[in-house]
PDB file of the backbone (N, CA, C, O) and the ligand in Angstrom, with CONECT records:
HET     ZN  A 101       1
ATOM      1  N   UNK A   1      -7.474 -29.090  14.931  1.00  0.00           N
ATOM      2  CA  UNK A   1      -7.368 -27.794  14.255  1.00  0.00           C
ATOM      3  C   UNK A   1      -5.907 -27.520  13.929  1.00  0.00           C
ATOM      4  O   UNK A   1      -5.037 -27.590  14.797  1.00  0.00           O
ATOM      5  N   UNK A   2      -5.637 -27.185  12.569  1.00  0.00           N
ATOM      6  CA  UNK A   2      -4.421 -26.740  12.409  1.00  0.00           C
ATOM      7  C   UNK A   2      -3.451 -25.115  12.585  1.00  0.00           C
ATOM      8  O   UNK A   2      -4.230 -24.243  12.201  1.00  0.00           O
ATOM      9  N   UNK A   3      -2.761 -24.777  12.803  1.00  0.00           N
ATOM     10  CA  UNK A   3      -2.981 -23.715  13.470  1.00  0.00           C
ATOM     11  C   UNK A   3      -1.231 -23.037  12.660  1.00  0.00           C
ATOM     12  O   UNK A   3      -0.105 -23.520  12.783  1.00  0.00           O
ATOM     13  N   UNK A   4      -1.651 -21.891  11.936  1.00  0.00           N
ATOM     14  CA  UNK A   4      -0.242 -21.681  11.393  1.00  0.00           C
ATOM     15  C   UNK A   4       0.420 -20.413  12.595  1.00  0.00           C
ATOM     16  O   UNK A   4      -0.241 -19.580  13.214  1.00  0.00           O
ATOM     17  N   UNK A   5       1.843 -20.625  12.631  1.00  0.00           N
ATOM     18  CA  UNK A   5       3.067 -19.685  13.196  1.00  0.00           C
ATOM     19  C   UNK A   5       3.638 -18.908  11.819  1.00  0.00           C
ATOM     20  O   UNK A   5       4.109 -19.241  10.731  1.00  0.00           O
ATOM     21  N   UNK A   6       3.245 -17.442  12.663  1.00  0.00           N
ATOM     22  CA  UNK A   6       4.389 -16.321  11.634  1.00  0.00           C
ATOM     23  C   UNK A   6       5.757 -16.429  12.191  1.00  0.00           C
ATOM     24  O   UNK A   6       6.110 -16.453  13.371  1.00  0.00           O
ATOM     25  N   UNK A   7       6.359 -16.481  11.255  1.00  0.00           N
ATOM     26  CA  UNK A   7       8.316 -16.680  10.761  1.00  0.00           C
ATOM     27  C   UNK A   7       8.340 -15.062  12.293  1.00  0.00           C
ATOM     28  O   UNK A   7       7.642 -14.068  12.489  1.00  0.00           O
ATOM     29  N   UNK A   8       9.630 -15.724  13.024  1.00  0.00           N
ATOM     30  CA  UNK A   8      10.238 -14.414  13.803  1.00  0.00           C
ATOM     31  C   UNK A   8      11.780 -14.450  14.101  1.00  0.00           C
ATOM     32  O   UNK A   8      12.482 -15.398  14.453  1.00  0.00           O
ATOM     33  N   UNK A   9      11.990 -13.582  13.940  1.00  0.00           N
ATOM     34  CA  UNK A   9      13.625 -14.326  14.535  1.00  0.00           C
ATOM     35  C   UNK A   9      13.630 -14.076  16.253  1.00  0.00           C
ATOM     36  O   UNK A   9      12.758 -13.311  16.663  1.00  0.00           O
ATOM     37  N   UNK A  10      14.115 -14.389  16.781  1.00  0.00           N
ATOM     38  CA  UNK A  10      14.827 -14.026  17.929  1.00  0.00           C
ATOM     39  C   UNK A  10      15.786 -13.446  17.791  1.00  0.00           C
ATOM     40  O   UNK A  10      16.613 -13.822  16.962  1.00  0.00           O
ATOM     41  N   UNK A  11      16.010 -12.186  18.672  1.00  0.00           N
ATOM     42  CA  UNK A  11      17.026 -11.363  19.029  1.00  0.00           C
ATOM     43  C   UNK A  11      18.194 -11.455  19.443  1.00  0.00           C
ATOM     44  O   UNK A  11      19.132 -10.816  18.966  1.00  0.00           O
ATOM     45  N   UNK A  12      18.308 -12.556  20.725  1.00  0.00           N
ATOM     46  CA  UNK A  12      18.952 -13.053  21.470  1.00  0.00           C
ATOM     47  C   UNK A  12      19.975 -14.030  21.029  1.00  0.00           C
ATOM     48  O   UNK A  12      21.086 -14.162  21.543  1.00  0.00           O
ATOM     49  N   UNK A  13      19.315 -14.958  19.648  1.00  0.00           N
ATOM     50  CA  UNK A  13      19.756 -15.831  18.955  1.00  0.00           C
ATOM     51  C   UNK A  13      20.824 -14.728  18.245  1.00  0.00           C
ATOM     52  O   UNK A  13      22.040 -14.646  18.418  1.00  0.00           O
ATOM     53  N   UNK A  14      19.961 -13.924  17.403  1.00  0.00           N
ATOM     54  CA  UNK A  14      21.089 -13.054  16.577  1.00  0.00           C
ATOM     55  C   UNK A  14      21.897 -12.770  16.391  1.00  0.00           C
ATOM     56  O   UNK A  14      22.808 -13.117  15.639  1.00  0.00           O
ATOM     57  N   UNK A  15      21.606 -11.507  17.566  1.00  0.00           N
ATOM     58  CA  UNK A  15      23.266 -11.319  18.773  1.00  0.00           C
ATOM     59  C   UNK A  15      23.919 -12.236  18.674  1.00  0.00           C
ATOM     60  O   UNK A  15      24.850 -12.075  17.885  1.00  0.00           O
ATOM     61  N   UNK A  16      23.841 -13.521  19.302  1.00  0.00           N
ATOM     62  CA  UNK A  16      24.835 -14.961  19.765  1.00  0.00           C
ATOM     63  C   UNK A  16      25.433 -14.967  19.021  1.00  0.00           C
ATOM     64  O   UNK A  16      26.638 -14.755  19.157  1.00  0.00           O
ATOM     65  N   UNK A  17      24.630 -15.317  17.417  1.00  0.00           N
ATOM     66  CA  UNK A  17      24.935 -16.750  16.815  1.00  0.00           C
ATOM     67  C   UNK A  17      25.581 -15.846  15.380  1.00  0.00           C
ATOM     68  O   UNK A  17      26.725 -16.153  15.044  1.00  0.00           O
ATOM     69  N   UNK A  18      24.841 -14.740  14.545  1.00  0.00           N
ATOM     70  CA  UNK A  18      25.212 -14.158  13.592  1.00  0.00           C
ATOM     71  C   UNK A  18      26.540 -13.386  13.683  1.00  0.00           C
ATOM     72  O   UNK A  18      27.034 -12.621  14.511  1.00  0.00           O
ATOM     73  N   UNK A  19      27.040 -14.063  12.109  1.00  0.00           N
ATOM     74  CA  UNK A  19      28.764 -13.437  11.758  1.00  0.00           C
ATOM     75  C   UNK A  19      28.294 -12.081  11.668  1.00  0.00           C
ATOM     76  O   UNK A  19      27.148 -11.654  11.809  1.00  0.00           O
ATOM     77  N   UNK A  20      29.506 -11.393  11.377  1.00  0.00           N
ATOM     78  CA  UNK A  20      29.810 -10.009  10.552  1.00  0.00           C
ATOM     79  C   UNK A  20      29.069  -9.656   9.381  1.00  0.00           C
ATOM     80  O   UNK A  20      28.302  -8.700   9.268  1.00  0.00           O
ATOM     81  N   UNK A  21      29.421 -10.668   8.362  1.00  0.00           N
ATOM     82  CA  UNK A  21      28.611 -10.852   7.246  1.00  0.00           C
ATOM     83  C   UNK A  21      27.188 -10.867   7.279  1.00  0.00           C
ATOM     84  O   UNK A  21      26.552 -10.085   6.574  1.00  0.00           O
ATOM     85  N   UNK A  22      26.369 -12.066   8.383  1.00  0.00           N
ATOM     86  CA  UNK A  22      24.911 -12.370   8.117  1.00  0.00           C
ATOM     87  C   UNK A  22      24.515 -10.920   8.667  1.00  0.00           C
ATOM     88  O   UNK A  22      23.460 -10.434   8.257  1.00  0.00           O
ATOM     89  N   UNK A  23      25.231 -10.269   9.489  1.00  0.00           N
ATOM     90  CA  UNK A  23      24.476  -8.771   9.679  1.00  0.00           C
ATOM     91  C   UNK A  23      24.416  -7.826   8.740  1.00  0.00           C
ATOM     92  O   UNK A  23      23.399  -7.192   8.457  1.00  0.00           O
ATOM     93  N   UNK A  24      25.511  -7.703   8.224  1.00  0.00           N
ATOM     94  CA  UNK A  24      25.094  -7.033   7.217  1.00  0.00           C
ATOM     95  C   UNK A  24      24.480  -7.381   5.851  1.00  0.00           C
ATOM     96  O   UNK A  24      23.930  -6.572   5.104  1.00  0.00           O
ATOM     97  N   UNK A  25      24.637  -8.602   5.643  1.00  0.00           N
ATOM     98  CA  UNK A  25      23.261  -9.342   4.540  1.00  0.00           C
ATOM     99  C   UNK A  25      21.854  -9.216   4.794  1.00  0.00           C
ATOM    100  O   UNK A  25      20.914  -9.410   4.023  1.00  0.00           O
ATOM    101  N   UNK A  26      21.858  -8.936   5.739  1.00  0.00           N
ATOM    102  CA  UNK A  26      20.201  -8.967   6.401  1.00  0.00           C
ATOM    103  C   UNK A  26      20.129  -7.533   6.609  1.00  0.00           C
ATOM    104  O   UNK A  26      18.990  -7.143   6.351  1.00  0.00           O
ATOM    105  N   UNK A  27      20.979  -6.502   7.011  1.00  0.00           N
ATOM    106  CA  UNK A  27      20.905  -5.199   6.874  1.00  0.00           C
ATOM    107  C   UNK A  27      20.274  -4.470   5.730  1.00  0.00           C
ATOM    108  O   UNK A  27      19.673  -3.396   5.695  1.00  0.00           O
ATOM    109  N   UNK A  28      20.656  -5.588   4.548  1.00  0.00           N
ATOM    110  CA  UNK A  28      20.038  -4.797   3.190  1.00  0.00           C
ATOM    111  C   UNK A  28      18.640  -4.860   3.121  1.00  0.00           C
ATOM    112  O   UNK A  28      18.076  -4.040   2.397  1.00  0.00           O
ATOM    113  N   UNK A  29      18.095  -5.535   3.630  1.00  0.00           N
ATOM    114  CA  UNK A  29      16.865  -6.461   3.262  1.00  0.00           C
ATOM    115  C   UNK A  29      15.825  -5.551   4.431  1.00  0.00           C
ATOM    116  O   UNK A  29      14.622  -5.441   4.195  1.00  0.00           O
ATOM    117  N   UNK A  30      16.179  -5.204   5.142  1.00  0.00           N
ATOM    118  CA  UNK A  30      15.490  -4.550   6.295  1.00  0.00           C
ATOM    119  C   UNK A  30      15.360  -2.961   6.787  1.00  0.00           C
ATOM    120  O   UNK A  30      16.328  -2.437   7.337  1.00  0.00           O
ATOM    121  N   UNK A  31      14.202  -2.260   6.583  1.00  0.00           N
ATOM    122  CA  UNK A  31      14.165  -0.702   6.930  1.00  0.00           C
ATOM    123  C   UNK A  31      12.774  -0.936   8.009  1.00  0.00           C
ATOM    124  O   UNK A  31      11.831  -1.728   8.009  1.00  0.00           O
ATOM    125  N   UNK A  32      13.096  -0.091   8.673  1.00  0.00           N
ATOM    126  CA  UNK A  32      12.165   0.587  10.102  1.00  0.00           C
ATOM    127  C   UNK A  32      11.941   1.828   9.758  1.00  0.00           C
ATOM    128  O   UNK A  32      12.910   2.579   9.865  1.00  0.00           O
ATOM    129  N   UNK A  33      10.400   2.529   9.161  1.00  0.00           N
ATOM    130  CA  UNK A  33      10.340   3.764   9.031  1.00  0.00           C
ATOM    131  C   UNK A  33      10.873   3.979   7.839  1.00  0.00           C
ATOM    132  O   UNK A  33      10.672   5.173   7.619  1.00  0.00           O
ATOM    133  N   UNK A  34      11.384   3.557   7.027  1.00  0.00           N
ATOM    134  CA  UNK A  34      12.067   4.148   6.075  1.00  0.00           C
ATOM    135  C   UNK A  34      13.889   4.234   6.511  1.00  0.00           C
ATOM    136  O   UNK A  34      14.838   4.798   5.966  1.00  0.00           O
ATOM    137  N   UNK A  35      13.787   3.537   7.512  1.00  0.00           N
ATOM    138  CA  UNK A  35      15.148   4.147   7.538  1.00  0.00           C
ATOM    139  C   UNK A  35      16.724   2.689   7.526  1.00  0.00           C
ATOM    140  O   UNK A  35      16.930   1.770   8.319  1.00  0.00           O
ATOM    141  N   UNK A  36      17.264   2.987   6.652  1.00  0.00           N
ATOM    142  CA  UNK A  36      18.133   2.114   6.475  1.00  0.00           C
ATOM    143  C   UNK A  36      19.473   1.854   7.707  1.00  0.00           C
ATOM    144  O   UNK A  36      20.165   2.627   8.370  1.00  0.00           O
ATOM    145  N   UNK A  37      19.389   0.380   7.586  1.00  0.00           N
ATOM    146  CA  UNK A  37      20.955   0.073   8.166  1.00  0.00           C
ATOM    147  C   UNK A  37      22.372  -0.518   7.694  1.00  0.00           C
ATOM    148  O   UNK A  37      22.466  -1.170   6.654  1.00  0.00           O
ATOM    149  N   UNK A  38      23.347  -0.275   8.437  1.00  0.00           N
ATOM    150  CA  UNK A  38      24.670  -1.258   7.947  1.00  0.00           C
ATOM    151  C   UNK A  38      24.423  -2.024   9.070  1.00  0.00           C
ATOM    152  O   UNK A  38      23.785  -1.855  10.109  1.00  0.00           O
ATOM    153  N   UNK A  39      25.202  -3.055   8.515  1.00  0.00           N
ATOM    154  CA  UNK A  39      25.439  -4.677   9.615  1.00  0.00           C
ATOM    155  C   UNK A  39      25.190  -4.242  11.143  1.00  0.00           C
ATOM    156  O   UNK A  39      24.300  -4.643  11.892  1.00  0.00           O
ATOM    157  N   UNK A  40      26.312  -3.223  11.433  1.00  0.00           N
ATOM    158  CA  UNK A  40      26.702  -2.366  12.713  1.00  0.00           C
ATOM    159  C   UNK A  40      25.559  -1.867  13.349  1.00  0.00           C
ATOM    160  O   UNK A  40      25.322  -1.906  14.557  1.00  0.00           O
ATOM    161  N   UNK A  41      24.709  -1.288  12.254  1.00  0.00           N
ATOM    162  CA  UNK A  41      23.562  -0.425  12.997  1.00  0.00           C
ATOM    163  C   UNK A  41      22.467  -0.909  13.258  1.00  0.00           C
ATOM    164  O   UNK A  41      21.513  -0.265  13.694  1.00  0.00           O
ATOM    165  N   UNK A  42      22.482  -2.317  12.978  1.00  0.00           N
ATOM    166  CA  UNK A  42      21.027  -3.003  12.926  1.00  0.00           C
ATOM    167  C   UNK A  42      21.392  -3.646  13.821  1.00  0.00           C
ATOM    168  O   UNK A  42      20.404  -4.221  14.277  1.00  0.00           O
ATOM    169  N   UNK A  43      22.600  -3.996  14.572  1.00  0.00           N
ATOM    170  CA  UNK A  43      23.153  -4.999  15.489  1.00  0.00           C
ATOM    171  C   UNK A  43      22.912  -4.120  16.378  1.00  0.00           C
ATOM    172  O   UNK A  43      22.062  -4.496  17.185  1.00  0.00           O
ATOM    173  N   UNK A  44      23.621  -2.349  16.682  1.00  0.00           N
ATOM    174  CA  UNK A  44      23.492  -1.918  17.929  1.00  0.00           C
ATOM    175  C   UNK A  44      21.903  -1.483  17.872  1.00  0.00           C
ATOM    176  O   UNK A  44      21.485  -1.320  19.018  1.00  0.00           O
ATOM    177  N   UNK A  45      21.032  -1.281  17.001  1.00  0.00           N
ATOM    178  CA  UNK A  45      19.661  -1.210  17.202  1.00  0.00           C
ATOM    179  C   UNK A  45      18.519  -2.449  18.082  1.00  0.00           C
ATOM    180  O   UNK A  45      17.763  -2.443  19.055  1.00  0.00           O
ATOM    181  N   UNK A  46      19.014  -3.477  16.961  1.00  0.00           N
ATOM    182  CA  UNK A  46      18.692  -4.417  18.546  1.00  0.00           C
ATOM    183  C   UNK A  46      18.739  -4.882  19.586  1.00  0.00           C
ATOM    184  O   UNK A  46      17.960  -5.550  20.266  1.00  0.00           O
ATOM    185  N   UNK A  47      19.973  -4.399  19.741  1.00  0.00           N
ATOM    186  CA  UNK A  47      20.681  -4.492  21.121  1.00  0.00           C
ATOM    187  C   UNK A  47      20.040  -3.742  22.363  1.00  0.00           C
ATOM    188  O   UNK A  47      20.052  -4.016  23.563  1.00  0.00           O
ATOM    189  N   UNK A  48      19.421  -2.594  21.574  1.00  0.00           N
ATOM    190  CA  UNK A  48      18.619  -1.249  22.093  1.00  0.00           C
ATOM    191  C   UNK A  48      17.161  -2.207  22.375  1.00  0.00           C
ATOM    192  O   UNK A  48      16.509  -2.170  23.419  1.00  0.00           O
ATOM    193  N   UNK A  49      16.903  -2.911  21.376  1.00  0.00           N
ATOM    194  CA  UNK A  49      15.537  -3.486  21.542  1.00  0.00           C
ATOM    195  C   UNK A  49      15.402  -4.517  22.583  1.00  0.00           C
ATOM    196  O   UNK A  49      14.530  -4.656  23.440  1.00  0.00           O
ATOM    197  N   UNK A  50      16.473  -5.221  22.319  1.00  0.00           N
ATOM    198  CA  UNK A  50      16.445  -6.134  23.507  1.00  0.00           C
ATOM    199  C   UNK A  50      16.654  -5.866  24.827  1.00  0.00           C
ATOM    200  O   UNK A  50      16.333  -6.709  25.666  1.00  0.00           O
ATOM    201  N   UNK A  51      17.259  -4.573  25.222  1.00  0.00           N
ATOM    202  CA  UNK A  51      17.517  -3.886  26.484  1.00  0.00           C
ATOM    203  C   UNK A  51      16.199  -3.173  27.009  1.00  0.00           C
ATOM    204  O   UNK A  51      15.999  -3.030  28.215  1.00  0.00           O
ATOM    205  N   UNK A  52      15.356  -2.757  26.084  1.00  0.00           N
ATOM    206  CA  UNK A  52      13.979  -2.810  25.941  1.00  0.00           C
ATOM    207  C   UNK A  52      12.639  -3.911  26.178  1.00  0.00           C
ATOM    208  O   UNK A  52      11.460  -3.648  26.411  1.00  0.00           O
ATOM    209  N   UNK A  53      13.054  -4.710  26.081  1.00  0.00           N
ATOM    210  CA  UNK A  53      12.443  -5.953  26.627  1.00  0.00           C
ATOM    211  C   UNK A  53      11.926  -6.810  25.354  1.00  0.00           C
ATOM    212  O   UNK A  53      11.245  -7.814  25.561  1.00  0.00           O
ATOM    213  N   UNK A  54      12.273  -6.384  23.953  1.00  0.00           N
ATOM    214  CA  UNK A  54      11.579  -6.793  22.212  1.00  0.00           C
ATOM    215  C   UNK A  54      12.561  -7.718  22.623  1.00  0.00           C
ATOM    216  O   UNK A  54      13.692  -7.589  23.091  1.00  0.00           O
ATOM    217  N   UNK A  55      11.507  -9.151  22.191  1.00  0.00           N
ATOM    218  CA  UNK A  55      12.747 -10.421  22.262  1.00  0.00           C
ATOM    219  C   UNK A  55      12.929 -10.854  20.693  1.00  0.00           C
ATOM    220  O   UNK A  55      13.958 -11.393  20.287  1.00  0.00           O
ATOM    221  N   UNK A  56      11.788 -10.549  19.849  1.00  0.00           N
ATOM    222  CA  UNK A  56      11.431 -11.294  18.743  1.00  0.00           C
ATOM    223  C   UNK A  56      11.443 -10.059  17.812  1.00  0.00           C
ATOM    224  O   UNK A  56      11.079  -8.957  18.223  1.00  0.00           O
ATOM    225  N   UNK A  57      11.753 -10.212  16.893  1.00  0.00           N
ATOM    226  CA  UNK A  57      11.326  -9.699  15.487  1.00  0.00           C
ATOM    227  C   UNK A  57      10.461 -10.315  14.323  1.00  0.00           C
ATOM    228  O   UNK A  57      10.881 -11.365  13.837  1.00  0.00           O
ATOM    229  N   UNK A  58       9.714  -9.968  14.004  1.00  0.00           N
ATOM    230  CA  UNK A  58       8.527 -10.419  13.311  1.00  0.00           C
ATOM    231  C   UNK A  58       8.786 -10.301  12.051  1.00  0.00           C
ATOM    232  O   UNK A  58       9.293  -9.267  11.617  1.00  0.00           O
ATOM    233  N   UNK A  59       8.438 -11.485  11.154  1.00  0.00           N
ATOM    234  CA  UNK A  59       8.705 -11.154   9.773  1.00  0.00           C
ATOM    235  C   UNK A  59       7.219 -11.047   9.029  1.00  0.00           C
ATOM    236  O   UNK A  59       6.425 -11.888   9.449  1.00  0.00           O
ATOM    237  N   UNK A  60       6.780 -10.286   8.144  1.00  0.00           N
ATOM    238  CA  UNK A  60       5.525 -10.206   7.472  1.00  0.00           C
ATOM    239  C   UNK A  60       4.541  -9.440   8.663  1.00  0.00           C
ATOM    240  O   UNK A  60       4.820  -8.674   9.585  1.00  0.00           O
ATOM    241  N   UNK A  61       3.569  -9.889   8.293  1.00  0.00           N
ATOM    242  CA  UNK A  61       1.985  -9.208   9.234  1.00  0.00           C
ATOM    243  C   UNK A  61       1.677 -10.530   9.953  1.00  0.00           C
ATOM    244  O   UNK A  61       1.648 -11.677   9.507  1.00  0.00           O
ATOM    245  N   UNK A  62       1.438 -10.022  11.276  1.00  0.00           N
ATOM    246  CA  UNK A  62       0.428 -10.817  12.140  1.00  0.00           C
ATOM    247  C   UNK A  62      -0.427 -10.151  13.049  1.00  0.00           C
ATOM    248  O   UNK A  62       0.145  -9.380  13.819  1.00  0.00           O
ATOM    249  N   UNK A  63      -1.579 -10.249  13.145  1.00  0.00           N
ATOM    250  CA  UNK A  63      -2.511  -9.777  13.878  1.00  0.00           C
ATOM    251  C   UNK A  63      -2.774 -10.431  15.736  1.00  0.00           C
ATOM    252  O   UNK A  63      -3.614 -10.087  16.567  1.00  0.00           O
ATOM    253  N   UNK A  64      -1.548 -11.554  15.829  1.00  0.00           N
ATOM    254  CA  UNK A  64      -1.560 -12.259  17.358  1.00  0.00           C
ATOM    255  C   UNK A  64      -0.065 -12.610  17.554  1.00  0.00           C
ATOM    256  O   UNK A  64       0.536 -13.677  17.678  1.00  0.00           O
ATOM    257  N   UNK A  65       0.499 -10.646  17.524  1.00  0.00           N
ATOM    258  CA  UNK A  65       1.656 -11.191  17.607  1.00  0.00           C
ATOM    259  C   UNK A  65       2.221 -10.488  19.209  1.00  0.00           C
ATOM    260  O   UNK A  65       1.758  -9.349  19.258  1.00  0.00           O
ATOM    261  N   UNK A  66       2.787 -10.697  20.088  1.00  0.00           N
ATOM    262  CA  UNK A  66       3.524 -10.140  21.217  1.00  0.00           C
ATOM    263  C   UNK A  66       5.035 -10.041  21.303  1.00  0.00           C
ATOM    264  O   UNK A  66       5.934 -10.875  21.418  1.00  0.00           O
ATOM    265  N   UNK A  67       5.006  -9.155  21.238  1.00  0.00           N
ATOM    266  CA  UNK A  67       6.855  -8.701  21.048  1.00  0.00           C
ATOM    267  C   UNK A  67       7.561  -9.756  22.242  1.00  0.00           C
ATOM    268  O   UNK A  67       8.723 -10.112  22.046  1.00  0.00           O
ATOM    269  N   UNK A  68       6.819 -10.253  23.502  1.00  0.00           N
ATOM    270  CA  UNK A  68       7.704 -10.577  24.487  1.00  0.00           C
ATOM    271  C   UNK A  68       8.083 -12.257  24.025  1.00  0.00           C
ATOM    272  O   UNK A  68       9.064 -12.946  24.303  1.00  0.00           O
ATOM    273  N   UNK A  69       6.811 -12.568  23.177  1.00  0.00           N
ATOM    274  CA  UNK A  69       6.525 -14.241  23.066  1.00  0.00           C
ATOM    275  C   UNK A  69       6.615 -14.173  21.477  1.00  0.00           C
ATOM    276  O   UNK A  69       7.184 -15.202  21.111  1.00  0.00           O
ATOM    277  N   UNK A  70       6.359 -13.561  20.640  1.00  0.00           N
ATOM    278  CA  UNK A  70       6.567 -13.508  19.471  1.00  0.00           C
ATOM    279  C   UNK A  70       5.296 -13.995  18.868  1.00  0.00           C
ATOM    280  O   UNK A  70       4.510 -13.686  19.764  1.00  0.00           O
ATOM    281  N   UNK A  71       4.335 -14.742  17.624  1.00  0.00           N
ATOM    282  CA  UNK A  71       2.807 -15.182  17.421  1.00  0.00           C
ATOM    283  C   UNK A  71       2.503 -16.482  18.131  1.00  0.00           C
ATOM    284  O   UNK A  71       3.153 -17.440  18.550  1.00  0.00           O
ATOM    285  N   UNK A  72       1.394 -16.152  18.093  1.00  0.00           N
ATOM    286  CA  UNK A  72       0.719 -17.210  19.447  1.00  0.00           C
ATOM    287  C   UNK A  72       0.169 -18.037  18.741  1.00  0.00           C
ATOM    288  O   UNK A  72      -0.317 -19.047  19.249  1.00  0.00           O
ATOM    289  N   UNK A  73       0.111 -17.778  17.251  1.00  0.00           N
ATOM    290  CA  UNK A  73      -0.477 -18.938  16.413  1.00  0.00           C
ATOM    291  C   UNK A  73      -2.142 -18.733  15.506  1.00  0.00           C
ATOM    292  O   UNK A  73      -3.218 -18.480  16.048  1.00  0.00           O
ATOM    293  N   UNK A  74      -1.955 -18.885  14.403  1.00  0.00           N
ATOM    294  CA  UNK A  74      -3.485 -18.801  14.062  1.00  0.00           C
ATOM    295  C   UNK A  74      -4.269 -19.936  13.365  1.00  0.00           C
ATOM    296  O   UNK A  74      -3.895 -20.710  12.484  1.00  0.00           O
ATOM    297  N   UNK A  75      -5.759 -19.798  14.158  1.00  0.00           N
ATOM    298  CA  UNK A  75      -6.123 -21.249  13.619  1.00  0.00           C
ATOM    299  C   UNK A  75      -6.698 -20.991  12.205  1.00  0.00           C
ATOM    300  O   UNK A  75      -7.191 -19.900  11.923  1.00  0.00           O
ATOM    301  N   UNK A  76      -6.606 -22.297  11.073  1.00  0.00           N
ATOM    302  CA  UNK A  76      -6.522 -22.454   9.905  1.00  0.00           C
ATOM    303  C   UNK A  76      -7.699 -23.209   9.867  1.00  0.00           C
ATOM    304  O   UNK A  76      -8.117 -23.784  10.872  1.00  0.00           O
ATOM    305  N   UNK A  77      -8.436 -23.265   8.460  1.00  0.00           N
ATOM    306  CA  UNK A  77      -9.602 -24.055   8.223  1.00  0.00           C
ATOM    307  C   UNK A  77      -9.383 -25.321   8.410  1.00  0.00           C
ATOM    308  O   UNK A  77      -8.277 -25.462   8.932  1.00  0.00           O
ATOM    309  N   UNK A  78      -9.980 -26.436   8.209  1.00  0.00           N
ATOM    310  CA  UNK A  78      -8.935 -27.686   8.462  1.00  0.00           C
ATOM    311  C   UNK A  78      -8.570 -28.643   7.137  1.00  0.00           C
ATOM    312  O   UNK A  78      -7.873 -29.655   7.055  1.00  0.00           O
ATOM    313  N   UNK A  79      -9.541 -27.697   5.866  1.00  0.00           N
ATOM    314  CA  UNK A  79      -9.143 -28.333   4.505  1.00  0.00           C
ATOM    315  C   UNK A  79      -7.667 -27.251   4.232  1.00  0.00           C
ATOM    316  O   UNK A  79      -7.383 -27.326   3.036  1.00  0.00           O
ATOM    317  N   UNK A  80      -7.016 -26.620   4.731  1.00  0.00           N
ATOM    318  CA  UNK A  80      -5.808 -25.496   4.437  1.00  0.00           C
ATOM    319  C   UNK A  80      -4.975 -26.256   5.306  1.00  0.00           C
ATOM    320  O   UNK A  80      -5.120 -26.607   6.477  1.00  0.00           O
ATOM    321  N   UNK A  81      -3.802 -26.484   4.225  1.00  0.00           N
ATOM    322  CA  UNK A  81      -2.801 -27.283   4.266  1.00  0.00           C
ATOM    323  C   UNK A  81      -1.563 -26.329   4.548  1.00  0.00           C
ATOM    324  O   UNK A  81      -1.368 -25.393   3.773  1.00  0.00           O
ATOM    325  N   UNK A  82      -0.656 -26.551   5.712  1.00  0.00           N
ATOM    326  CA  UNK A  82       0.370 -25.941   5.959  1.00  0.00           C
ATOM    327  C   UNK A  82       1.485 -26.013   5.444  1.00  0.00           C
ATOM    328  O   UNK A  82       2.400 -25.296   5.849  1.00  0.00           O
TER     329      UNK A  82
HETATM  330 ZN    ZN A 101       0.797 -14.628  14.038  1.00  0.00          ZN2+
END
């Protein structure tokens, strides 16, 4: 059985690994609620999340997703090609 994974980032990675810049490039691209960020505010927002115990951020819709583990995977017909 083939089994597709929804795209997530990790948090932890983020924090680490992302410049100045990739935060705020990705700042544009991203609202919660309607509500917008700069580089700064999306950095100390997850920071909030991750102190919270959110390890993952989810990109798109998933219906088997867990904030602690991120998607657990969904199984695919087996003629649907990944
Ligand atoms: Zn999923």
């Amino acid at each position: 059985m083939k089994e597709q994974i929804y795209f997530n980032i990790s948090i932890e990675d983020a924090i680490r690994n992302w410049s100045k810049a990739k935060w705020k490039i990705n700042a544009k691209s991203i609202t919660v609620e309607g509500k917008h960020f700069t580089g700064e505010s999306l950095r100390d927002a997850w920071i909030d999340l991750l102190a919270s115990g959110t390890r993952h951020i989810l990109i798109g819709y998933c219906d088997n997703y867990y904030q602690h583990n991120g998607c657990q995977g969904h199984d695919l017909p087996d003629d649907e090609q990944v």
